[in-house]
PATOR-838955 format. One line per 4 residues: number of its first residue (from 1); their letters; for each residue x, y, z of C-alpha. Coordinates in steps of 0.02 Angstrom, whole numbers, plus 32768, in hexadecimal, padded with zeros to 4 digits. Layout:
N
NUM) a) X/Y/Z ~ ... $
END
This chain:
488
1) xxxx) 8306/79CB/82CC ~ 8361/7945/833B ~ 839E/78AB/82D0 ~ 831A/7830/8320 $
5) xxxx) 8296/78A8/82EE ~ 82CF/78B1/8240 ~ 82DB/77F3/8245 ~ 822C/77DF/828A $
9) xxxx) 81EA/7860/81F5 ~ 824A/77E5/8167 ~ 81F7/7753/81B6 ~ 815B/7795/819E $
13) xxxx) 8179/77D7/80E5 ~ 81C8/7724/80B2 ~ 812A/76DB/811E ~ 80BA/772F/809C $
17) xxxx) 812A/7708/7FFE ~ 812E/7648/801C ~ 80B9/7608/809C ~ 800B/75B6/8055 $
21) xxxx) 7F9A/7662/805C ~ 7EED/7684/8097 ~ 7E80/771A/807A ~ 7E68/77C1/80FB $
25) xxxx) 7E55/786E/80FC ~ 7EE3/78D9/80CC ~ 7EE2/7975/811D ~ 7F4C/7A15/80FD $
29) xxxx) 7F62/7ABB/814E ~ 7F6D/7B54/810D ~ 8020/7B67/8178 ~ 804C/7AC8/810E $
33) xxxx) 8036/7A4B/817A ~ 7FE1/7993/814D ~ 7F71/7923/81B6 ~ 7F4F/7872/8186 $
37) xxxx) 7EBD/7825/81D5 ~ 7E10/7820/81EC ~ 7D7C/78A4/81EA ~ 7D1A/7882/827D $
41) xxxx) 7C91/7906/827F ~ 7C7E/79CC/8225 ~ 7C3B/7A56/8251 ~ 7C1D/7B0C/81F6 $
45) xxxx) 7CA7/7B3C/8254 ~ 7D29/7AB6/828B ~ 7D52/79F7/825B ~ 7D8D/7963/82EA $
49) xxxx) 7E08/7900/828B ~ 7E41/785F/82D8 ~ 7F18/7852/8293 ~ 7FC2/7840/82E2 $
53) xxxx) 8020/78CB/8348 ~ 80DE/78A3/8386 ~ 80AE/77E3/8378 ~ 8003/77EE/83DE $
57) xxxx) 7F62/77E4/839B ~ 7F01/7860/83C1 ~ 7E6A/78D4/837A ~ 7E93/797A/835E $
61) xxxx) 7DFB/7A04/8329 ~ 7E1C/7A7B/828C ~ 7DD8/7B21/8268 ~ 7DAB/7B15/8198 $
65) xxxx) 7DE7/7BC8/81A5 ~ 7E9C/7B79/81C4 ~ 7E75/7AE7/8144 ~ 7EBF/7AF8/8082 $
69) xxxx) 7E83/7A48/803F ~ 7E30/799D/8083 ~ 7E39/7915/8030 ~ 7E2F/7857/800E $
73) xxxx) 7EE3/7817/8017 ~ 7F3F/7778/8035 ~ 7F89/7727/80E2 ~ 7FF3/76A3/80FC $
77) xxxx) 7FA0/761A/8158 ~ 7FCC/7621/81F9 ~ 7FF1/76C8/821A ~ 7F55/76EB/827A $
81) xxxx) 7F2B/765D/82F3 ~ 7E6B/7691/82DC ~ 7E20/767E/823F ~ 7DA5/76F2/8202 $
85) xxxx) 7D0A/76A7/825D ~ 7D6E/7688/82FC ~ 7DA4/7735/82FE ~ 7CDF/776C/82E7 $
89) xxxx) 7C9F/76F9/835A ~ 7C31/769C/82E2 ~ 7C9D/7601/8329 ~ 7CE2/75C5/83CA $
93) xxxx) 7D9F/75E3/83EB ~ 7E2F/759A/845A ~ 7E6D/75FB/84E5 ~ 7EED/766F/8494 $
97) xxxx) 7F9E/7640/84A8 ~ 8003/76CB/84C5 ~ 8091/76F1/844F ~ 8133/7698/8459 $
101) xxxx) 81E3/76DE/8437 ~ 827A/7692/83BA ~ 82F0/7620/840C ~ 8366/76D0/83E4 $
105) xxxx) 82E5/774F/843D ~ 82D1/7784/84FE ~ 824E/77FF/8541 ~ 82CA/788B/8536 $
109) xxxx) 82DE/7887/8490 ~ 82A1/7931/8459 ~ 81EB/78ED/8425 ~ 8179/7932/84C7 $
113) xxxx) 80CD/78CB/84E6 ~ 8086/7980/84FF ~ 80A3/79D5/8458 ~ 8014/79F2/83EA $
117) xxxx) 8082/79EA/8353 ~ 805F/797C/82C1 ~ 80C0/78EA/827C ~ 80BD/793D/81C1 $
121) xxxx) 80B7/78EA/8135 ~ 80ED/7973/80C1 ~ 810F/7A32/80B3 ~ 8114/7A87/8023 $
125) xxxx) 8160/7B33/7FFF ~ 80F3/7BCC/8000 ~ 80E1/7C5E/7FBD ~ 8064/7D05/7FAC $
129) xxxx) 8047/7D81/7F28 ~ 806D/7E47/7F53 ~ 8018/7E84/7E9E ~ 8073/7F1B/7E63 $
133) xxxx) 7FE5/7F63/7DDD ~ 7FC0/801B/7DCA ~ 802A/80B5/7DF5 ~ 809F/80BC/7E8F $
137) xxxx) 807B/8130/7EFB ~ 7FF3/8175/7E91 ~ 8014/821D/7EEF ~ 7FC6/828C/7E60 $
141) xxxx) 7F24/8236/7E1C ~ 7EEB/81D9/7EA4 ~ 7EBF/815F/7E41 ~ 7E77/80AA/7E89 $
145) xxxx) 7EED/8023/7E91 ~ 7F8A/806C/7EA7 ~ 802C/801D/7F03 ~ 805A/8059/7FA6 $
149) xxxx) 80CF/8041/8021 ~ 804D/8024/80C0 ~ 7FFE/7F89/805D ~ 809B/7F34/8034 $
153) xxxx) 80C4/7F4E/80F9 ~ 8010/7EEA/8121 ~ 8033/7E6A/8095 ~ 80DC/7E31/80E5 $
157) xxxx) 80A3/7E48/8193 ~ 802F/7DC3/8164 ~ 80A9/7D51/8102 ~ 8107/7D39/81A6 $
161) xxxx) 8074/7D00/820C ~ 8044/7C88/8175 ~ 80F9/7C41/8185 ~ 8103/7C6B/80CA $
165) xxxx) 81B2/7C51/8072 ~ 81B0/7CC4/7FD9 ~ 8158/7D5A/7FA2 ~ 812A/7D6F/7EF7 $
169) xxxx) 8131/7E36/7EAE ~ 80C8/7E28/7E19 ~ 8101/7EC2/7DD6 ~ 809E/7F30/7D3F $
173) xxxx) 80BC/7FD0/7D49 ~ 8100/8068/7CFA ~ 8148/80B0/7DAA ~ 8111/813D/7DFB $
177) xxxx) 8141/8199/7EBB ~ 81F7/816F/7ED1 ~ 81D8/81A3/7F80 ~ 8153/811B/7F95 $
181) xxxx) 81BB/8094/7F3D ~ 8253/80D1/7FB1 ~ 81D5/80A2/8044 ~ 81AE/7FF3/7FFF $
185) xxxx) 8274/7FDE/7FF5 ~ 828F/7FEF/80AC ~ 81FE/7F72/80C3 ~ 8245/7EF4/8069 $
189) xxxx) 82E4/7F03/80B5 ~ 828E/7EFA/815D ~ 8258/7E59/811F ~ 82EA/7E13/80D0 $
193) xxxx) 831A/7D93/813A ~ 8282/7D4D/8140 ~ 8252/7D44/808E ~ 8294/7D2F/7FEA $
197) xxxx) 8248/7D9B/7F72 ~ 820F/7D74/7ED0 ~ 81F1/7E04/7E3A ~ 816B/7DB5/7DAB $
201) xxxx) 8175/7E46/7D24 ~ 810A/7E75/7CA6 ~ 8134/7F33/7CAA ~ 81AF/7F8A/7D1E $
205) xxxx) 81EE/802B/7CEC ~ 8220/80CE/7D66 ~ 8205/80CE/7E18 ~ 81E7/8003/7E01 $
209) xxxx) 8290/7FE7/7DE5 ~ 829D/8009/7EBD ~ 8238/7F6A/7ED9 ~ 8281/7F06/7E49 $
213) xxxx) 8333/7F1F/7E79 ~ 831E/7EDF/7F1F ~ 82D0/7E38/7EFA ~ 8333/7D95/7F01 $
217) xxxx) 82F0/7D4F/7E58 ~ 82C1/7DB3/7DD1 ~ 8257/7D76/7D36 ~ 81FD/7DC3/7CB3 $
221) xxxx) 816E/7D99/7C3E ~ 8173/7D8D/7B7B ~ 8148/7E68/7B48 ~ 817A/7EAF/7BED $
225) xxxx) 81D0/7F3C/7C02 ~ 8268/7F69/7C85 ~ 82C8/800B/7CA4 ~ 82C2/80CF/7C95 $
229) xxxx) 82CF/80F2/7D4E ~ 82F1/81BB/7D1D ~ 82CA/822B/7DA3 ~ 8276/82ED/7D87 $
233) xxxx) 827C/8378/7DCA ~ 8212/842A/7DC7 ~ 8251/84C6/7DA2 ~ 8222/8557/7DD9 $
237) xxxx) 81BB/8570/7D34 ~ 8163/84DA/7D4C ~ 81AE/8473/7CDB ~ 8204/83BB/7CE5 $
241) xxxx) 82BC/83A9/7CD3 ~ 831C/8308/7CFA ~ 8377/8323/7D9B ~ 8423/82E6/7DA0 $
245) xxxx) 8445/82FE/7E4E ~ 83AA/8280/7E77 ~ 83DE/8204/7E02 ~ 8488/81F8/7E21 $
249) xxxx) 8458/81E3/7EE7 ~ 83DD/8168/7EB7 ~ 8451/810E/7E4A ~ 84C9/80E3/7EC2 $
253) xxxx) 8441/80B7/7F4D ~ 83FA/804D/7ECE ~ 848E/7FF5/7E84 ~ 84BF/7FC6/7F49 $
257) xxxx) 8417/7F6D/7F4C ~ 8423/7F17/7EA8 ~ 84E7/7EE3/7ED8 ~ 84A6/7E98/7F70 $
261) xxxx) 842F/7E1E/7F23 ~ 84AF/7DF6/7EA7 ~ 8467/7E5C/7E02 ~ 84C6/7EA7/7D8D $
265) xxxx) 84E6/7F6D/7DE3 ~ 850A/7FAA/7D18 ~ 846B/7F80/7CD6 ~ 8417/7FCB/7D70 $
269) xxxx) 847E/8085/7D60 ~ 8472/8083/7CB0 ~ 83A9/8073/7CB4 ~ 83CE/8125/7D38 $
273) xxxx) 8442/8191/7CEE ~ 8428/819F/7C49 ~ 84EB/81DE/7C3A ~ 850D/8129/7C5E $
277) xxxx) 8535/80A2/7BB5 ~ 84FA/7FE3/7BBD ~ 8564/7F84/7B56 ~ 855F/7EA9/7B33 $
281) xxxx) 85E5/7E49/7AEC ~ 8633/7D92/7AE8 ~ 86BF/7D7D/7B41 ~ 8755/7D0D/7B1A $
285) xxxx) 86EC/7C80/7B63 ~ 8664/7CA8/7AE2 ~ 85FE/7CEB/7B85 ~ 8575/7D73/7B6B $
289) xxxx) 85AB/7DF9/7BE5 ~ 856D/7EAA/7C10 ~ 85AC/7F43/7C4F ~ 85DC/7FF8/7C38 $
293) xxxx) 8699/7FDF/7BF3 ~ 86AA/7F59/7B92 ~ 8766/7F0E/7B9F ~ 87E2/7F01/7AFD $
297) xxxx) 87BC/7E4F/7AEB ~ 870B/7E66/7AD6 ~ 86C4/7E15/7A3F ~ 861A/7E42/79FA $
301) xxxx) 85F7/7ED6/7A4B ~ 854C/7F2A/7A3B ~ 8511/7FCD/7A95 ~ 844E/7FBE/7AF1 $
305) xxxx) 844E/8082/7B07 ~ 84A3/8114/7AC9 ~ 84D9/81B6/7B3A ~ 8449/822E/7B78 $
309) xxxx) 83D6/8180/7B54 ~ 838B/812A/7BF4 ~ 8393/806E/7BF5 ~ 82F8/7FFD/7BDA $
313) xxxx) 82F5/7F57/7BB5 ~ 8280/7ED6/7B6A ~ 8260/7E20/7BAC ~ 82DF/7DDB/7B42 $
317) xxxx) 8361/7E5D/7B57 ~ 8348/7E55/7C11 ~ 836D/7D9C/7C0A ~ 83F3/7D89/7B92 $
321) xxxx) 845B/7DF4/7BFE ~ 843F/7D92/7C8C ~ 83DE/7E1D/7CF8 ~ 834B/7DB6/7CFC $
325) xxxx) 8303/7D1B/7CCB ~ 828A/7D18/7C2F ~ 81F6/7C9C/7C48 ~ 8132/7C91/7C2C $
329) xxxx) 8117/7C20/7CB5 ~ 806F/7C59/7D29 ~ 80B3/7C81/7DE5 ~ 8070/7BD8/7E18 $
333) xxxx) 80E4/7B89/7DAE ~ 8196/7BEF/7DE6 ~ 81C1/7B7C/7E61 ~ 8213/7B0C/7DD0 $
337) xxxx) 827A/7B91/7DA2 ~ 82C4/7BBF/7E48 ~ 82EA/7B0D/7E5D ~ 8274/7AE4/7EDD $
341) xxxx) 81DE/7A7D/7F08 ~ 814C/7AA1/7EC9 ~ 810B/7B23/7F29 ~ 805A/7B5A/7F7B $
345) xxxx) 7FFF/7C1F/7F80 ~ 7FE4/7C24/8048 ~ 7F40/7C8F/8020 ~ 7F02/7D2D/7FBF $
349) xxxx) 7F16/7DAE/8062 ~ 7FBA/7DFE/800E ~ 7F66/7E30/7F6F ~ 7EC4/7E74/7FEA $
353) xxxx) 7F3B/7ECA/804A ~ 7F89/7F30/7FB9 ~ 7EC5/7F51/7F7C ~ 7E91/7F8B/8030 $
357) xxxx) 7F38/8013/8039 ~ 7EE7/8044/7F9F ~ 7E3E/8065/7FCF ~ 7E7A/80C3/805D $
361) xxxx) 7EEF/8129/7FFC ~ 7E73/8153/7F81 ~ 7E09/8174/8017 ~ 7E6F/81F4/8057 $
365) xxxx) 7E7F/823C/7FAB ~ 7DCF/8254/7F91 ~ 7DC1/829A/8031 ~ 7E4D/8319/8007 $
369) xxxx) 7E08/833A/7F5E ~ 7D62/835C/7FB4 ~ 7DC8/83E3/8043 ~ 7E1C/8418/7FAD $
373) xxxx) 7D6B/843E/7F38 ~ 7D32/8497/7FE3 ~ 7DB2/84F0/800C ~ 7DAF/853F/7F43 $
377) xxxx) 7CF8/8560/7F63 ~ 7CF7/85B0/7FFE ~ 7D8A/8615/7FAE ~ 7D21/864B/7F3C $
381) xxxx) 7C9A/8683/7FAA ~ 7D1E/86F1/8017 ~ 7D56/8745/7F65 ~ 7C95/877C/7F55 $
385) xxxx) 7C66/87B7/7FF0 ~ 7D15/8820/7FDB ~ 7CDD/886A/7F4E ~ 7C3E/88B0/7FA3 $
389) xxxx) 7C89/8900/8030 ~ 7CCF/89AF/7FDB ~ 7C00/89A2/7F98 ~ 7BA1/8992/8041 $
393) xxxx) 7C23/8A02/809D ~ 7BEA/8A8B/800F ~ 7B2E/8A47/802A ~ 7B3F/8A5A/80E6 $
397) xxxx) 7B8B/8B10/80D8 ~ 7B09/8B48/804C ~ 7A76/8B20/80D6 ~ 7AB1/8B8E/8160 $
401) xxxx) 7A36/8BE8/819D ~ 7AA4/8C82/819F ~ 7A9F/8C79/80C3 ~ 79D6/8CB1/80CF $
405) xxxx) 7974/8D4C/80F8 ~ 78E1/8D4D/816A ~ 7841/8DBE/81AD ~ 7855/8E0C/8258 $
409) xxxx) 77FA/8E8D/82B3 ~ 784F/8F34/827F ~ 7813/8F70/8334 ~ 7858/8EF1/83A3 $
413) xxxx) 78DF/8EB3/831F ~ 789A/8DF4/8339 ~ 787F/8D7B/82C8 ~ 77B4/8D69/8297 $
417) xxxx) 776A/8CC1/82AA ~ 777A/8CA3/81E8 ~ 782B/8CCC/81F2 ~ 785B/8C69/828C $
421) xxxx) 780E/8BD6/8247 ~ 787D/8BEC/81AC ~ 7927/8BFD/8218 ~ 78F6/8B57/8267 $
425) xxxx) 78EA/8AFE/81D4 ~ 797C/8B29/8181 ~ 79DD/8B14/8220 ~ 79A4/8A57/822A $
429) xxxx) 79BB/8A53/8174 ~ 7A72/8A81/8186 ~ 7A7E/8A19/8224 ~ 7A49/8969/81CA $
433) xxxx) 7ABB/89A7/8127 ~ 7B5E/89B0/81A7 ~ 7B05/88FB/81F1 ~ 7B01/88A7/813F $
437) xxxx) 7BC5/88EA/8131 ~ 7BED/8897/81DF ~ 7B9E/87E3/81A6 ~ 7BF7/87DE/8120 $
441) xxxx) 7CA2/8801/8170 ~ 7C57/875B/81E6 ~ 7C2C/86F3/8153 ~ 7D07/870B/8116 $
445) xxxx) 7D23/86EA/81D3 ~ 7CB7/8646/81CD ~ 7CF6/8619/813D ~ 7DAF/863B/8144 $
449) xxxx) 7DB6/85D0/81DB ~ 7D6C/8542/8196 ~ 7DF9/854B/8104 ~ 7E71/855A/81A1 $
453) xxxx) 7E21/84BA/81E6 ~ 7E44/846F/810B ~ 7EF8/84BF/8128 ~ 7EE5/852E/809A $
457) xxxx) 7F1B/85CC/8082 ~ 7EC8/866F/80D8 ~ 7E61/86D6/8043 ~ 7E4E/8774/8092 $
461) xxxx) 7EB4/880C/80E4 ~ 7E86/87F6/81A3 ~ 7EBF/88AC/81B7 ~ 7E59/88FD/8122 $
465) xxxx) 7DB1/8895/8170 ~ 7DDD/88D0/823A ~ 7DF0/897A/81E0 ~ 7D36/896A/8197 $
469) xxxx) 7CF2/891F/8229 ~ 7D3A/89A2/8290 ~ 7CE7/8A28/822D ~ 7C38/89DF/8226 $
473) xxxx) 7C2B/89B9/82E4 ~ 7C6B/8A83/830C ~ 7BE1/8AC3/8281 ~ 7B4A/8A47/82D4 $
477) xxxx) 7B92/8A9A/837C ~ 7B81/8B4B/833D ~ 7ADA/8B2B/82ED ~ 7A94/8AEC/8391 $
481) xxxx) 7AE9/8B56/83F9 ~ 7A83/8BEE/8391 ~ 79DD/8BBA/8391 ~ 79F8/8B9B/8444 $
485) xxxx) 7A31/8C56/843D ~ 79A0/8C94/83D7 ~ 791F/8C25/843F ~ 78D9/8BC9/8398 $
END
């Protein structure tokens, strides 16, 4: 901002301090900005407000979908050459005089004629909420309203197209997919420069700590909970073991992050490695300080966590060793605590955001739950028909015409009418038999590749069912090919 401009902008503010003041309509943005004039006509849609842009009066039209508040406020007298009924034409008005520059302004000061900019009264500092509620990740249940990584990426996303100045992690949680926390790290710090962050905790334990760490300010509410960041792995008998490796890689990324926003990198391994001791004391300055090797001069030392014991602290602990700030202040009311103005939620979208990634998650759960229940099923199915087969191959061999005995003319050596009727039948009979064994070798087929299409795993022995299907179409040949033979 050039000097004049920021001598124009104190004008106006010591205008509205001292000058004799009138009533208009105070209008303010949702980016932050504030209009002072008059509302000349509104619609469902849009407002025409008649105000002051660089110096000119003007009317400018307002969607209410950019509007945060309207209301009755004070201007000094004079600061609009049109009074209200002037500016709505319920009176007749002067020509207007165009606006006139400061004995120390030119034209080429900096302020263009053209820009649509206002002259603002005010801006206050804003902020959105990214709730952190539920299970991160949620990778197992698939429970609604978990935290994950692609809704934090669409809450910030649109936090920098609201202009908004902090964002707000109101964390309660008892962790979850360190993988999906890792995620919602790098997002952050693709962010950084753009934000500072803000963790509000009620409860942050495990893979939380990921998203706590890399906030600027960190408070916590009266009963919350913060710590025990121990990472498991499986063993080959199923069972959970802490994994050292993983925690000791995690420590050190995580301690980085916690170093670089100025956090104490002690408390933050110690609530890893559960190897690690947290230790307060007074120093010779009567100083409560913290750390893993308390010095010779250390007066009142007390231990927070013994060997093989992860790290969690309380509210009060958290605060009294200066790793947080202990307060039961709402989010709206923060902004006295980081020393600020009092600052203004841009909108709700962040908090939709993180509810819409759910939904969709959860969507895609259900929908692999559902694959899942179908794929079992149809698993199911293939284990039945397989244990038919050995049955109708015996069925199909029992009703060969060859296993009967027939009348035939002991002079010509046919078969009589009654006894050619009988081969027929049991030929056709042994026919559909080998038929009923080929559909259901198609019914596996069918279904196996629909659990290909699921990518589950194949049920059946492809070989074993060519090998059946091989048989049954060579005995259907044979039979046909005889009674073609025998001319039945």
């Amino acid at each position: 901002m050039s000097l004049l401009r920021t001598i124009h902008l104190t004008s106006i503010v010591l205008a509205l301090v001292f000058s004799p003041i009138g009533t208009a309509d105070t209008v303010e943005t949702r980016d932050g900005d504030v209009y002072v004039g008059y509302v000349l006509e509104t619609t469902s849609a849009e407002l025409k407000l008649y105000t002051k842009v660089n110096n000119v009066e003007t009317t400018l039209t307002l969607k209410h979908r950019d509007i945060a508040s309207i209301k009755m406020g004070n201007i000094p007298e004079g600061y609009l050459r049109k009074s209200r009924d002037e500016a709505t034409g319920t009176k007749p008005v002067d020509k207007p005089v165009p606006p006139t520059l400061s004995p120390e302004t030119s034209e080429n000061d900096g302020l263009e004629s053209t820009s649509n900019r206002p002259t603002v009264v005010s801006k206050k500092p804003r902020y959105a909420v990214v709730p952190v509620h539920g299970t991160i990740g949620d990778e197992e249940t698939g429970k609604a309203g978990g935290v994950y990584a692609s809704g934090v990426k669409d809450a910030l996303l649109w936090a920098s197209r609201q202009k908004v100045d902090y964002i707000v992690f109101d964390i309660n949680t008892n962790g979850g997919s360190v993988s999906e926390a890792e995620q919602i790290r790098d997002i952050l710090k693709q962010h950084d420069s753009q934000f500072r962050y803000v963790a509000h905790i009620q409860k942050a334990i495990s893979a939380a700590l990921w998203i706590v760490v890399s906030c600027d300010d960190i408070f916590v509410s009266s009963d919350s909970a913060t710590g025990a960041a121990l990472s498991y792995s499986e063993t080959s008998t199923g069972e959970l073991q802490v994994d050292a490796k993983r925690n000791s890689a995690f420590a050190a990324i995580l301690t980085s992050i916690a170093e670089s926003k100025s956090h104490n990198s002690d408390v933050v391994r110690a609530m890893i490695m559960p190897e690690i001791e947290l230790f307060t004391w007074k120093d010779q300055n009567s100083f409560l300080a913290s750390g893993s090797n308390p010095p010779a001069t250390a007066n009142d030392v007390k231990k927070l966590d013994d060997k093989d014991q992860i790290l969690t602290l309380t509210a009060r602990q958290a605060a009294e060793i200066g790793f947080c700030r202990f307060t039961n202040q709402s989010i709206d009311k923060l902004s006295t605590l980081l020393n600020i103005a009092p600052w203004q939620k841009a909108g709700g979208y962040s908090e939709v955001a993180m509810g819409n990634a759910a939904r969709a998650r959860q969507g895609e759960f259900d929908s692999a739950r559902k694959d899942a229940d179908e794929v079992a099923h149809r698993s199911a199915k293939i284990k039945d028909v397989l244990a038919t087969l050995d049955h109708l191959a015996s069925t199909a061999d029992r009703l060969d015409p060859t296993n009967f005995t027939y009348g035939y003319d002991t002079e010509t050596g046919l078969f009589t009418p009654t006894g050619r009727r009988e081969w027929q039948s049991h030929t056709d009979d042994a026919v559909r038999a080998w038929r009923t064994l080929i559909d259901a070798l198609a019914a596996i087929e069918n279904h196996e590749k629909r659990i290909k299409e699921l990518d589950g795993e194949r049920v059946s022995n492809r070989s074993a069912l060519i090998s059946f299907g091989t048989r049954a179409d060579r005995e259907i040949d044979r039979l046909r090919s005889t009674r073609d033979k025998l001319g039945i």
